[in-house]
C-alpha positions in Angstrom: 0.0 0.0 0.0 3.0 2.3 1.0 4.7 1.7 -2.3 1.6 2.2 -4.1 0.7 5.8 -2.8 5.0 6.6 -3.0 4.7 5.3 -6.6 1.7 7.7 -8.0 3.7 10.6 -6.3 6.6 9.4 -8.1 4.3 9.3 -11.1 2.4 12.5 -10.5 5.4 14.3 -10.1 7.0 13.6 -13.2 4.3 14.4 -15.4 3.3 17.5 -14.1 7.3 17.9 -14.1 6.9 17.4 -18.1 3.2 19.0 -18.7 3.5 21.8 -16.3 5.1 25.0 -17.0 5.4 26.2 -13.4 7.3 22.9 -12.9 9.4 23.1 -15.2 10.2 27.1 -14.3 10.8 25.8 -11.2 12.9 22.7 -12.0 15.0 25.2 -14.2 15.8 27.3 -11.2 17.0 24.1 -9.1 19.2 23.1 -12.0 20.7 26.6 -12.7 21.4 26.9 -9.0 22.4 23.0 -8.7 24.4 22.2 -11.9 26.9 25.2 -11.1 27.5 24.3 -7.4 27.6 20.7 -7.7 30.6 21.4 -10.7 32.1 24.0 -8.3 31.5 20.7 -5.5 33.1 18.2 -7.7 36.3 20.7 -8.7 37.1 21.5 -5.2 36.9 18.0 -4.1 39.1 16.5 -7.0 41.2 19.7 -6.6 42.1 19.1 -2.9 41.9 15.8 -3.0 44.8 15.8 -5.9 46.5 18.4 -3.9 46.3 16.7 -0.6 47.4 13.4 -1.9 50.5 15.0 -3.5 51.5 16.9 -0.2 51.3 13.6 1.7 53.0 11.7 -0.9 55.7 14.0 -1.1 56.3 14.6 3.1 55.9 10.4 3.2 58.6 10.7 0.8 60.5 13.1 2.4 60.0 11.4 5.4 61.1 7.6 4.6 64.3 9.0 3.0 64.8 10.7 6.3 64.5 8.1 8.5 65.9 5.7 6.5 69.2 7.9 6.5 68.6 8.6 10.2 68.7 4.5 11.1 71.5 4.6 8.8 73.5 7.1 10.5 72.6 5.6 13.9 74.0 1.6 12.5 76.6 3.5 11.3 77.1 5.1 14.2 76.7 1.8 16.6 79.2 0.0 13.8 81.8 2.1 14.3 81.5 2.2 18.1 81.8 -1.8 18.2 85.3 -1.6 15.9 86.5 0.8 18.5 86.2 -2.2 20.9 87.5 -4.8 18.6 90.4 -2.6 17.8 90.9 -1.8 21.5 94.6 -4.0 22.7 93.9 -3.9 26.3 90.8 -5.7 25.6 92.2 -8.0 23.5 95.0 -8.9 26.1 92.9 -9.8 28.5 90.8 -11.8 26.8 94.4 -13.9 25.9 95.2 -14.2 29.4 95.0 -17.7 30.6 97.5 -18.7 33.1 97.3 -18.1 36.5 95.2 -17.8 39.7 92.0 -18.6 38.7 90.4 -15.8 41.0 93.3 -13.7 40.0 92.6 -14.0 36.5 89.4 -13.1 36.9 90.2 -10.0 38.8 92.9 -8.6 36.8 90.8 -9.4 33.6 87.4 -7.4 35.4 89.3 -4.5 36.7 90.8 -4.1 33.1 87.3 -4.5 31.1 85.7 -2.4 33.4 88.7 0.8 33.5 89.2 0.4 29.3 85.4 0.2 28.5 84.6 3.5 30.6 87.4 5.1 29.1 86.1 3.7 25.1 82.3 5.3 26.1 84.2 8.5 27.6 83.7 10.9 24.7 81.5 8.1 23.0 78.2 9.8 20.8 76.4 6.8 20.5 77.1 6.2 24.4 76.1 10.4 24.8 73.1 9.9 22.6 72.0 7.5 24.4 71.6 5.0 21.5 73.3 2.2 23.5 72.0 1.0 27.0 74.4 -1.7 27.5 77.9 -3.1 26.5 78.9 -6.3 27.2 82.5 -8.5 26.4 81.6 -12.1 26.5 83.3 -14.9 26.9 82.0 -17.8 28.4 78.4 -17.9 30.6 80.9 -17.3 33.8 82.8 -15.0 32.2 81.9 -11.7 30.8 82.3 -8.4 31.6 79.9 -5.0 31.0 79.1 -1.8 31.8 75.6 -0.5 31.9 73.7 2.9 31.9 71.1 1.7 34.7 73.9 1.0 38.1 71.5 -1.1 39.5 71.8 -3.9 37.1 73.8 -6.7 38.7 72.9 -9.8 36.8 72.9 -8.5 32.9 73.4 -11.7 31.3 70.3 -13.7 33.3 67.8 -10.5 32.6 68.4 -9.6 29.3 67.9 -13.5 28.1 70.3 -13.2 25.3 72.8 -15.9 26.5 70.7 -18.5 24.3 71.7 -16.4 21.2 75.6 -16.0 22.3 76.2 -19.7 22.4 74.0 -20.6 19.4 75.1 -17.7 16.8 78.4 -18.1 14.5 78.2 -15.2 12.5 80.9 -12.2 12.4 77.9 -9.7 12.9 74.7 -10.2 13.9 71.4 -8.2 15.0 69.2 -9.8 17.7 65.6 -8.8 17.3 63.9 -7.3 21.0 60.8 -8.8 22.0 58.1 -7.8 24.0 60.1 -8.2 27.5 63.3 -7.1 26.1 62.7 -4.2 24.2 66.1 -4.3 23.6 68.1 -4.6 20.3 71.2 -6.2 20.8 74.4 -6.0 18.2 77.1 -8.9 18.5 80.2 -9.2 17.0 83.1 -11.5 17.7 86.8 -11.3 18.9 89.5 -12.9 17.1 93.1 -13.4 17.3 94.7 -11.3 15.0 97.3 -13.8 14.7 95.7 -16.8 14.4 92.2 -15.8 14.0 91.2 -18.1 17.0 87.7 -17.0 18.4 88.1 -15.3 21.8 84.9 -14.0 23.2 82.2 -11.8 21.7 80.8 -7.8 21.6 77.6 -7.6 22.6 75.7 -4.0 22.4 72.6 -3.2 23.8 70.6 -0.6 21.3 68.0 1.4 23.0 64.7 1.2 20.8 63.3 4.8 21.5 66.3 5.9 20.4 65.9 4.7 16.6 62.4 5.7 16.8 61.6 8.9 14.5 58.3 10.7 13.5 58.0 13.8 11.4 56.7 16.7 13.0 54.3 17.6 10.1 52.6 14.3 10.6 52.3 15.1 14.5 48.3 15.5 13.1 48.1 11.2 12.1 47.4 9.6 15.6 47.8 6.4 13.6 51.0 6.7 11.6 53.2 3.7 11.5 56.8 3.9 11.3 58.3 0.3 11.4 62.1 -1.1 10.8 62.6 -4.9 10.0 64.7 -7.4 8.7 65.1 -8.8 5.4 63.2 -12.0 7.4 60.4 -9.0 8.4 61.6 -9.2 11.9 60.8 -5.9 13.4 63.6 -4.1 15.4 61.1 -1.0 15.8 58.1 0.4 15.3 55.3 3.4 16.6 53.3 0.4 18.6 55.9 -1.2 21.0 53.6 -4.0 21.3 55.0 -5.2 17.3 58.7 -5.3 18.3 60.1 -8.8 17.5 56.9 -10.1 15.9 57.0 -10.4 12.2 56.0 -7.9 10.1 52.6 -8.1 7.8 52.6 -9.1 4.4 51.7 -5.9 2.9 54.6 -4.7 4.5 57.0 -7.1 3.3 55.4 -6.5 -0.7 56.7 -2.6 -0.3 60.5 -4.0 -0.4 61.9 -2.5 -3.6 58.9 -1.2 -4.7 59.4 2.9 -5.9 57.5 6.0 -4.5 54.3 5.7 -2.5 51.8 2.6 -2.5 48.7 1.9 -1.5 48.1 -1.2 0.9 45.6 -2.7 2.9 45.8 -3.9 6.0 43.0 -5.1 8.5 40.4 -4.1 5.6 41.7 -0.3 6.0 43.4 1.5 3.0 47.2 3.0 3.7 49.6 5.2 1.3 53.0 3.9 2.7 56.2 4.1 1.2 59.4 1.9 1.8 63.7 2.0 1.4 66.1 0.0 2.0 69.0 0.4 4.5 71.2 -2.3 2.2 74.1 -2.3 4.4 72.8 -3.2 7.5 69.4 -5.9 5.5 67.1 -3.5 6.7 63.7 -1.9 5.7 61.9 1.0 6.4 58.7 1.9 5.8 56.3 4.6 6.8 52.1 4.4 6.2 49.3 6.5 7.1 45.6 5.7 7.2 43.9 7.0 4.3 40.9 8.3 6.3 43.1 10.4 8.3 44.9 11.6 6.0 41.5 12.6 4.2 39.3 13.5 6.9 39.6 17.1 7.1 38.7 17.4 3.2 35.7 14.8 3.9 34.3 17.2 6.6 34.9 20.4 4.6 32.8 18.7 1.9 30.3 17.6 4.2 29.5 21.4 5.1 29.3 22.3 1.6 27.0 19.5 0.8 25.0 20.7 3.3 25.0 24.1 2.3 24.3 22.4 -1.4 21.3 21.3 0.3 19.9 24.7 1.8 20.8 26.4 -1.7 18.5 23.6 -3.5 15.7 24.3 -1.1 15.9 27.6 -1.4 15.9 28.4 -5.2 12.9 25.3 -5.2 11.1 28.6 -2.8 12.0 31.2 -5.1 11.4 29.1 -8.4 7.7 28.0 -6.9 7.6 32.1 -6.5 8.4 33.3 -9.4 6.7 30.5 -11.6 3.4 31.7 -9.8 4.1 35.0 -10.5 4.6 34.1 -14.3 2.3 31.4 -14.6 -1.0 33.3 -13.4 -2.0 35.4 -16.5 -1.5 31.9 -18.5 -4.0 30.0 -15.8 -6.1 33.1 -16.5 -5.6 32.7 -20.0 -6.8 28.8 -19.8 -9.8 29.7 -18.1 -10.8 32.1 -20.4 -10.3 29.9 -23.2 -12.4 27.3 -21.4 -15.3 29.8 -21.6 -14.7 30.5 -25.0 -14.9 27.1 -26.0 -18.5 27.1 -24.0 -19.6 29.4 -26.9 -18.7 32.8 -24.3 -17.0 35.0 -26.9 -17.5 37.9 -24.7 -14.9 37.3 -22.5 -12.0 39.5 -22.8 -8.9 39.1 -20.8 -7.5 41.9 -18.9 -4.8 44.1 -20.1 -0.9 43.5 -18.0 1.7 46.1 -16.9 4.0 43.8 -18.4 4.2 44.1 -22.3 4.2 40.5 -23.4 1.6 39.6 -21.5 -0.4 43.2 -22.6 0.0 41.9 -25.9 -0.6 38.7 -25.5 -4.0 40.0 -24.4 -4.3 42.0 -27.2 -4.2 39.4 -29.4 -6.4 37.1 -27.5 -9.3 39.8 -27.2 -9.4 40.6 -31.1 -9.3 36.7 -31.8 -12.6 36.6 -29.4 -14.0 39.9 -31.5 -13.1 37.8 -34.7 -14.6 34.5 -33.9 -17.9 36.3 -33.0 -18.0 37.8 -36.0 -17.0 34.5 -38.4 -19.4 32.5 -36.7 -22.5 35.0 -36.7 -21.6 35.6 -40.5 -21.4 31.8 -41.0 -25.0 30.9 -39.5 -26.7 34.0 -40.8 -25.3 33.1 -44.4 -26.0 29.3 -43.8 -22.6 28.4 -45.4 -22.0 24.3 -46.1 -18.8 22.8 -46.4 -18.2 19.9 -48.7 -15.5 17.7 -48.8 -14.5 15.0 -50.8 -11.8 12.8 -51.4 -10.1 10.8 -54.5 -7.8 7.4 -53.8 -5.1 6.7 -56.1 -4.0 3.4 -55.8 -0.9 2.1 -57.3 0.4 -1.7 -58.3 3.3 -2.5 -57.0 5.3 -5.3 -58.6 6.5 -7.8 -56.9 10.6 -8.3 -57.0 9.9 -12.1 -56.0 7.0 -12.4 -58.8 9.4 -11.1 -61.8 12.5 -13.1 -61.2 10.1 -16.1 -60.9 8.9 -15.1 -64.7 12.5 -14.2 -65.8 13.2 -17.6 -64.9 10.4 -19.4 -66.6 11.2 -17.6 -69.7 14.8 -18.9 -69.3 13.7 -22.3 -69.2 11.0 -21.8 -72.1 14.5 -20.5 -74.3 16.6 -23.4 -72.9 13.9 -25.8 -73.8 13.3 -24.3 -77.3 17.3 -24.4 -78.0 17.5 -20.6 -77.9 20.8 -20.8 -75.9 21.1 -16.9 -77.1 18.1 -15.9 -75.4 18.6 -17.8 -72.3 21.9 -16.4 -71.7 20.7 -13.1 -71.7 17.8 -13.4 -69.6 20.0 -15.2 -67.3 22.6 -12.3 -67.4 19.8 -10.0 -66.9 18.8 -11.4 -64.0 21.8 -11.8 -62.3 22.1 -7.8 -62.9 18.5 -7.2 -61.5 19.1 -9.4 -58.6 19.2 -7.3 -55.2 22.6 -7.4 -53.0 24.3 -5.2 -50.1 25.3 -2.0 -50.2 28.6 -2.6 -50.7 30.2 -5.4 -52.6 33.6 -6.6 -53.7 35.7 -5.4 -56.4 35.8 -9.1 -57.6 31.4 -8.5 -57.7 31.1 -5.8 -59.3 33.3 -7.2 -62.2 30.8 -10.1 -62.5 27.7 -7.6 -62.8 30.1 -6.1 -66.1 30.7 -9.4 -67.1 27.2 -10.0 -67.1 26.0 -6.9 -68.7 29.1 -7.3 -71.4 27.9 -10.8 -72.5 24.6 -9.5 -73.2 26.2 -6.4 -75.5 28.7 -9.0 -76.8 25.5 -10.6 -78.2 24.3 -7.7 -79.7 27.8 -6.0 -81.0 29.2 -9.1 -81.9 32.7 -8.2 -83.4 32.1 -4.9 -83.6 33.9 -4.1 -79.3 37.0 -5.4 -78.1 36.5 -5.3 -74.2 40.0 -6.1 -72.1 39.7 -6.2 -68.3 42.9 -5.3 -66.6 43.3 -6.2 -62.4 47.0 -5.7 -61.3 46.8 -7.6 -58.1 44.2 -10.7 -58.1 43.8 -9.3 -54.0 42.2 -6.1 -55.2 38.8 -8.1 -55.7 38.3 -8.8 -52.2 38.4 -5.0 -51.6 35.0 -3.5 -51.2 33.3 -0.4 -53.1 29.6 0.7 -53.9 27.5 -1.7 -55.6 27.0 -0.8 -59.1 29.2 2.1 -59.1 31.5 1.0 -62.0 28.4 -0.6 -64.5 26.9 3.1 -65.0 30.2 4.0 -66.3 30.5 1.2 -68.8 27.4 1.1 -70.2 28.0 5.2 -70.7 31.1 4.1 -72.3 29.0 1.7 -75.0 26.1 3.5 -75.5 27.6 6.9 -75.4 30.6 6.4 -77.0 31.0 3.1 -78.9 27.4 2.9 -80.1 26.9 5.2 -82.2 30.9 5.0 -83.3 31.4 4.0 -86.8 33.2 0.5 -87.2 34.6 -1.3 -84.2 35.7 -0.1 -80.5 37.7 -0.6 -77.9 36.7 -0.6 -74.3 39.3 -0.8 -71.6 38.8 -1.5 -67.7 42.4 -1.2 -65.8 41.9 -1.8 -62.2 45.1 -0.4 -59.8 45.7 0.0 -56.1 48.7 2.7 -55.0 48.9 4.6 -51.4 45.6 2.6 -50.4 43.9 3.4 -53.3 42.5 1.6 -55.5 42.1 3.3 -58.8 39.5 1.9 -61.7 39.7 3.7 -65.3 37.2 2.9 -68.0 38.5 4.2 -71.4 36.7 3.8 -74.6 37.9 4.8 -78.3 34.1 6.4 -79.1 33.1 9.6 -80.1 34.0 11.4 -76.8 32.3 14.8 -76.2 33.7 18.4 -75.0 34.0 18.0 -71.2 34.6 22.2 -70.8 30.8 22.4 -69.2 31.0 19.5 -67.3 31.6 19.6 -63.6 30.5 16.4 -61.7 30.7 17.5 -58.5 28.5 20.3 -58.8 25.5 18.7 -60.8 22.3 19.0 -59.0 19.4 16.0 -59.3 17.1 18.7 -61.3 19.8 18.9 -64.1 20.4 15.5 -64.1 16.7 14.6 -64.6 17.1 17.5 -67.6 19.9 15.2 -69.6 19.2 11.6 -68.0 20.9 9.3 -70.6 24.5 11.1 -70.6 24.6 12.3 -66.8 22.5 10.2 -64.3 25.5 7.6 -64.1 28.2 9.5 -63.7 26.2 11.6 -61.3 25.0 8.8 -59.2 28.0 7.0 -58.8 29.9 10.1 -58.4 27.4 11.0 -55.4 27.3 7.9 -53.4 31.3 7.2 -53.4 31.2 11.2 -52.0 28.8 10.1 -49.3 30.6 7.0 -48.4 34.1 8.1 -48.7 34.1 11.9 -48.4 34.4 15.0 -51.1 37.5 14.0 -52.3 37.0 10.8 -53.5 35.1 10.1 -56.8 34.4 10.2 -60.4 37.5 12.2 -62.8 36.1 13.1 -66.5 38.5 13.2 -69.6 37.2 13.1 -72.8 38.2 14.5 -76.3 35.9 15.1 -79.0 35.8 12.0 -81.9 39.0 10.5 -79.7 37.4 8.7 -77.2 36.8 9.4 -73.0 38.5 8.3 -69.9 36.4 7.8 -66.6 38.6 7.1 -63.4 37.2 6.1 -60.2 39.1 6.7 -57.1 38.3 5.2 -53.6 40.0 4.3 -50.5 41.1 0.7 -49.8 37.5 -0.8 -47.9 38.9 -4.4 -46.8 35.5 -4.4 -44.1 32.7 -3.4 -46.2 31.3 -1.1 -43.4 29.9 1.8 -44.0 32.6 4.2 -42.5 36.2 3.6 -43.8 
């Protein structure tokens, strides 16, 4: 019932939106207002949109090449800091002393450590930057020595847990991933005889993660901005949300490595524009991403407020249209009205004169149309005027195309039959010339109609024409051209020129294709005529109707390769008084058959 009574307001709407003229004033309003503003609406959205997108792209890219140089700087940084201890001889003596007092050993060995590692981190900037927490010479799980930032540690090796990772790893370098109760990136290298290369003990760093951490003060605005660093394995050593570090990284993540400029990803069914670089010496990644709706949300509100002023500007030109069309529409509801009486048989009725001039004279012109229709019909009934009409029906007979061929055929046989083979041929020629086809039909076609229409003046001629078809490339007949566009200009050629030619004639077809097009001459030996008055192209039906027999042809086929090709194809007259003519035909190469080429 609901979508019954919504459906004929639908309905009613729209045809009084098409019938009514105070609708339609009114509609036209809504549209002038509407069709400027919701342009103006779509511009500044694409605008900003465009413009935003390119700002954050180029701060995300300004950004990643930032940080990735920053973690960089700081690896380098850490790098160099650990060769100072591998380079450092007091170290290095100590970890070759083995003789001795056991508890001695240790003692000389920890007081050493402890004095040359306080004086390495002295003037240290990685130590004074606070980029390392903890540093640590290793040499057995009873053995190792390190000095830390926090005094209260006593048992470093038990709390950080990365003893597991000192006896398993044998690489010269290696970066230990934190975890979520380490948050800790650790940096081990090994000691090694410089002699004999023999493995004494290992240099174990502790990175401080906030210290790696960066974030670009223009994107202080994105509460969700992610700024992660992992491994080739996608290991994360950092990242915005602590709760990441050590877990491995998501696979849209990993897709950015190597990939150029900024991408778009998804991740947890939420669009990002991130963009990635490599730190290659260290087989690290960085990448930086930003939620698309943050990054668009001040544009989405802004276009929120103007769609809702959009939406107070459409109800307010639909008040001022209804106002106006009311104001313009009442002297026409007048004007109905009054008509309705004067079709009632009231020609009395006059209609007001306006302040306005159209509508002044518009009721001018309706009050001396009242005057005049009183008058015609009180002179019509006093004179008793009758008006007769009759009508006459011409009907024509139509032949039927089916009907014909069906007697052209019968008289075939009848010839066949008799032992007329003459006869037979030529109706059978006939018909094939009479026969409908396409629009278009191939070269190869059209020479079959000539043949056709040839044979039938071979019959008649006999010796008197020599006829020699020329084709230069056998593929020219599966090109296309108008049908019957080539026979007009033959049979002008025999019965224009060879026809009433004394003694035989010649009659030439050369067939060409060159720059794709194909080129068709028809040249005859006849009489010829003066061509000086002849101009094709301009030749109107009216004086072609004047001289049928020796224009109509040239005309028509001329005309229809215009149409189909364009003005600057078509027909090309030369012709020499009691010498003979030259017709040629140029088209463009049509190896479709459709209608545009």
């Amino acid at each position: 019932m609901i979508m019954s009574k919504l459906y004929d307001m639908i309905y009613s709407f729209i045809y009084r939106c098409r019938s009514s003229i105070r609708y339609k004033f009114t509609i036209t309003i809504v549209f002038i207002v509407l069709i400027p503003m919701s342009l103006s609406y779509v511009y500044a959205y694409n605008n900003t949109y465009v413009r935003l997108k390119e700002n954050v792209e180029q701060n995300l890219s300004d950004t990643i090449s930032i940080i990735r140089n920053d973690l960089k700087g700081q690896f380098d940084i850490i790098n160099q800091t650990s060769l100072l201890f591998l380079s450092n001889q007091t170290i290095r003596s100590a970890l070759l002393m083995e003789s001795g007092d056991p508890d001695y050993l240790y003692y000389e060995k920890t007081s050493r450590m402890d004095r040359e590692l306080k004086n390495i981190l002295l003037f240290n900037s990685a130590w004074e930057r606070k980029l390392l927490d903890y540093i640590m010479v290793y040499e057995n799980s009873r053995d190792y020595y390190f000095i830390s930032r926090n005094p209260t540690t006593t048992n470093f090796l038990n709390k950080s847990g990365i003893e597991k990772y000192l006896e398993l790893t044998t690489k010269e370098k290696q970066f230990i991933p934190p975890s979520k109760a380490d948050q800790t990136i650790y940096f081990i290298r090994n000691f090694n005889d410089l002699n004999t290369q023999r493995y004494l003990g290992k240099l174990v760093m502790g990175i401080n993660v906030d210290a790696l951490s960066y974030v670009d003060k223009s994107f202080d605005a994105y509460n969700r901005l992610q700024i992660i660093c992992f491994d080739n394995n996608g290991i994360i050593y950092s990242h915005t949300d602590k709760q990441m570090l050590g877990r491995k990284a998501p696979a849209s993540y990993l897709r950015l490595i190597g990939l150029p400029g900024i991408q778009s990803i998804t991740m947890d069914n939420e669009n990002y524009l991130a963009a990635s670089m490599k730190i290659s010496d260290y087989s690290m990644n960085a990448v930086v991403a930003i939620p698309e709706k943050e990054v668009f949300a001040g544009l989405n509100s802004s276009m929120q407020r103007y769609f809702v002023w959009l939406i107070i500007s459409i109800l307010l030109s639909l008040l001022i249209g209804f106002y106006l069309s009311s104001k313009v529409v009442a002297p026409l509801k007048l004007l109905t009205e009054l008509s309705g009486k004067v079709k009632g048989g009231h020609f009395q009725v006059k209609m007001p004169s306006s302040k306005y001039y159209e509508l002044d004279e518009l009721s001018c012109t309706f009050n001396k149309m009242t005057d005049e229709i009183d008058h015609l019909i009180n002179e019509v009934y006093e004179k008793q005027l009758l008006l007769k009409e009759s009508e006459l029906a011409t009907l024509q007979m139509q032949i039927n195309p089916h009907f014909f061929f069906n007697i052209l055929e019968t008289i075939s046989w009848e010839a066949r039959f008799c032992g007329n083979d003459k006869i037979y041929e030529m109706i059978t020629a006939l018909g094939q010339l009479m026969r409908e086809c396409s629009e278009k039909i191939t070269i190869g076609e059209e020479l079959q109609y000539i043949e056709n229409y040839l044979a039938l003046q071979k019959i008649r001629f006999e010796d008197r024409m020599n006829i020699d078809i020329y084709v230069s490339d056998e593929t020219i007949k599966n090109y296309y051209l108008p049908r019957l566009c080539v026979l007009p200009l033959v049979e002008n050629a025999i019965v224009h020129g060879l026809e009433i030619k004394r003694g035989s004639g010649s009659l030439i077809i050369n067939i060409s294709s060159s720059n794709d097009l194909i080129v068709i001459e028809v040249i005859d030996d006849g009489v010829g005529f003066s061509t000086e008055c002849l101009d094709i192209s301009r030749l109107e039906a009216i004086e072609v109707r004047k001289n049928a027999h020796t224009s109509i042809g040239l005309y028509n086929s001329n005309k229809r390769i215009s149409l189909m090709y364009g003005s600057e194809y078509g027909l090309k007259v030369e012709s020499v008084p009691n010498s003979g003519t030259k017709v040629t035909v140029t088209i463009p190469i049509d190896r479709e058959g459709s209608s545009n080429v």
